[in-house]
C-alpha positions as CSV (number, residue, x, y, z in Angstrom):
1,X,59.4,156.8,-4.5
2,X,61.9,159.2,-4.9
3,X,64.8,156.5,-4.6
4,X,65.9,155.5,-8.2
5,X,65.9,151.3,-9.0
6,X,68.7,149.8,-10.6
7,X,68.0,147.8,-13.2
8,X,69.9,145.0,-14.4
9,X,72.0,145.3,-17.9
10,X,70.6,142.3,-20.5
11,X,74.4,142.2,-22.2
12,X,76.7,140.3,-20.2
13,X,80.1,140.7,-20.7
14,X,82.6,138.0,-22.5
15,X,79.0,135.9,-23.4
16,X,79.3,134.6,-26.5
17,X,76.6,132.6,-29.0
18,X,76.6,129.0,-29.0
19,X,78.9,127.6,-32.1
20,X,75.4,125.3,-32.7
21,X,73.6,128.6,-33.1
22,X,76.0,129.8,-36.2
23,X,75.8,126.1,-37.7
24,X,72.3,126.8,-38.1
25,X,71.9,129.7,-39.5
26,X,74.8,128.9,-41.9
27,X,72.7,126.0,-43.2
28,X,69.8,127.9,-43.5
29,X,71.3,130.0,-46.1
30,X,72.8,127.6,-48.2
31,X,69.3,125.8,-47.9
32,X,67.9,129.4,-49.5
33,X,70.4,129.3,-52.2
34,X,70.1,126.1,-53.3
35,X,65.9,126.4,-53.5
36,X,66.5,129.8,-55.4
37,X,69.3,127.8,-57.8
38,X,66.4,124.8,-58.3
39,X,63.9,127.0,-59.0
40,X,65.9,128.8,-61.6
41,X,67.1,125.7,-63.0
42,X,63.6,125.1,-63.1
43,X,62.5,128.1,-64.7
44,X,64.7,127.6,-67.3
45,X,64.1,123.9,-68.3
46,X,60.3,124.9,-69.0
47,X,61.1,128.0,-71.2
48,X,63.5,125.7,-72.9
49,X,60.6,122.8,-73.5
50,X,58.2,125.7,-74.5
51,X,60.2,126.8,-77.0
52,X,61.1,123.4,-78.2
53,X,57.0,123.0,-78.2
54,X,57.3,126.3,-80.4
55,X,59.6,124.9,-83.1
56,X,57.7,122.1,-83.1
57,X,54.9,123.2,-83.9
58,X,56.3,125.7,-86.5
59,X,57.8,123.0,-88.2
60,X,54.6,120.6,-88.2
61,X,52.6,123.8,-89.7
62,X,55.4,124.5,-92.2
63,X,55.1,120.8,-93.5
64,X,51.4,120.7,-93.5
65,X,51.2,124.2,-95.8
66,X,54.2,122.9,-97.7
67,X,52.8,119.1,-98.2
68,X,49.2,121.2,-99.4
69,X,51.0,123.6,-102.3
70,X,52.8,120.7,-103.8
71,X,49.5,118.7,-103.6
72,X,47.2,121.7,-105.3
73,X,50.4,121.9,-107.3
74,X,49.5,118.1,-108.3
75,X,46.2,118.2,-108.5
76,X,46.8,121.3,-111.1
77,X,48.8,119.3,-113.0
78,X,46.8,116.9,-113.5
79,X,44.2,119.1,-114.3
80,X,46.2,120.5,-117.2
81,X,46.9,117.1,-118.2
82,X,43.5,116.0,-118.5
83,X,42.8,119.4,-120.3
84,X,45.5,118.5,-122.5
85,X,44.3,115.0,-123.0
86,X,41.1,116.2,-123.8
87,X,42.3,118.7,-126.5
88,X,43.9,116.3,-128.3
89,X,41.1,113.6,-127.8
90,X,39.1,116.5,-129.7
91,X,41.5,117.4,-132.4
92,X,42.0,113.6,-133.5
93,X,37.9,113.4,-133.6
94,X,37.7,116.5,-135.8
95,X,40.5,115.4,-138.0
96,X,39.1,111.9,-138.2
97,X,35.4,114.0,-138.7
98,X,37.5,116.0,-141.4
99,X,38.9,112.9,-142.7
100,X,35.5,111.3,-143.4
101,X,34.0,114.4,-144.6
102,X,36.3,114.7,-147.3
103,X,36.6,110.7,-148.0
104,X,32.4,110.9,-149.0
105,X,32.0,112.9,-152.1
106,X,27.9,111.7,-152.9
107,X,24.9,112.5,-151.6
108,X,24.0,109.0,-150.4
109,X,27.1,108.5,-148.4
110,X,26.1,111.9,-146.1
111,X,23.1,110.2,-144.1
112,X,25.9,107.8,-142.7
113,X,28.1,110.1,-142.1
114,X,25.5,112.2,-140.6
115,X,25.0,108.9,-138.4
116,X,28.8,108.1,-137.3
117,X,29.3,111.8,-136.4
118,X,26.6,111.3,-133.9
119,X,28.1,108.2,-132.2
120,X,31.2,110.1,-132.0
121,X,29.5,112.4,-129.6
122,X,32.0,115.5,-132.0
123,X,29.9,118.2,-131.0
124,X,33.0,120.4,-132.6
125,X,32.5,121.6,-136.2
126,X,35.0,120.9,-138.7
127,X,34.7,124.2,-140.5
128,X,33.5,123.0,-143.8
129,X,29.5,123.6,-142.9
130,X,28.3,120.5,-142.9
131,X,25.6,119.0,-145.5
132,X,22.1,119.1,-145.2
133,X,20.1,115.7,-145.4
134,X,16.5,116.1,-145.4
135,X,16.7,119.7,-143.4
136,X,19.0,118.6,-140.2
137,X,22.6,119.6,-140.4
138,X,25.3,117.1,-140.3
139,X,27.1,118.1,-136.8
140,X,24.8,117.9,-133.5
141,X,24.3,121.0,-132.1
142,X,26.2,121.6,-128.4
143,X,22.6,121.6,-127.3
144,X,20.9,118.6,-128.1
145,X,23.1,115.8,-126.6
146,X,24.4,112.7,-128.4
147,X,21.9,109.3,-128.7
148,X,24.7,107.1,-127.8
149,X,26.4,107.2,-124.6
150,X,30.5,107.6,-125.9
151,X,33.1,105.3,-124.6
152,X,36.4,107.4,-123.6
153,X,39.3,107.5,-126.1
154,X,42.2,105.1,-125.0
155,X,44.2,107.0,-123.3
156,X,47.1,109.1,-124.7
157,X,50.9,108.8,-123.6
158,X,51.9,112.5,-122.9
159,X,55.3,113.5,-121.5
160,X,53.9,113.8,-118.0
161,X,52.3,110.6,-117.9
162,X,55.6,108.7,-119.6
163,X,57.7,110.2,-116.7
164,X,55.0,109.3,-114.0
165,X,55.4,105.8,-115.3
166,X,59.3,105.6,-115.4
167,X,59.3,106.7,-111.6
168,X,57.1,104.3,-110.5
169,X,58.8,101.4,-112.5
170,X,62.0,102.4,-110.8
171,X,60.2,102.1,-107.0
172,X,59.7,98.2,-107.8
């Protein structure tokens, strides 16, 4: 056991790798590459269609709360309108109330007026008092409700309504 053993050397000399070998391992790099490029390419095209999703949807909500002010904005008008309406439904009743109330001057004529008022429905006073007949006063109070059911006054052209009219003649 003392003699050493000689053991063979695993690099030969002037042994080259195969030209196949470098081929291969050439292609699989560029194989790596081009999966990294896809996958970036990838990467990008679905942040791009999230954000497109985003804007999207940010525009959609932007309509919807846009399209809902201008229609409380509408329905606000015509709120005031009617409230307008209404007003000067009311005013034309108590001038036509005032009107009658100063056109009877006798006692006897005061029961009909007493009765017209009523089917009216003018539950506004005119500001002269009223007359008395047989110990009821000539207006109905805002608590007791009229006898006759009142038909709606015809409808009043205001500016609003004049201009909602014009548009839609001009859509025909």
């Amino acid at each position: 056991m003392g003699d050493k053993v000689a053991l063979p050397s695993l690099s030969l000399p002037k042994q080259k790798t195969h030209w196949s070998v470098g081929v291969v391992i050439a292609a699989s790099v560029m194989l790596l590459i081009l999966v990294a490029a896809f996958y970036a390419v990838l990467q990008r095209q679905k942040a791009g269609e999230e954000a497109y999703a985003k804007r999207q949807a940010d525009h959609a909500a932007s309509i919807k709360a846009e399209t809902e002010k201008a229609k409380a904005e509408a329905e606000r008008a015509v709120a005031e309108a009617k409230m307008k309406e209404a007003e000067a439904a009311a005013s034309v009743a108590a001038a036509a109330a005032q009107k009658k109330a100063g056109s009877s001057s006798t006692g006897d004529d005061s029961g009909t007026k007493d009765k017209s008022s009523k089917k009216k429905g003018s539950h506004k006073s005119s500001g002269g008092g009223g007359t008395k007949v047989a110990g009821k006063s000539s207006a109905p109070t805002a608590t007791t409700p009229p006898t006759t059911p009142t038909p709606p006054p015809p409808p009043t052209k205001t500016k609003a309504s004049k201009d909602i009219d014009d548009l839609l003649k001009s859509f025909k």
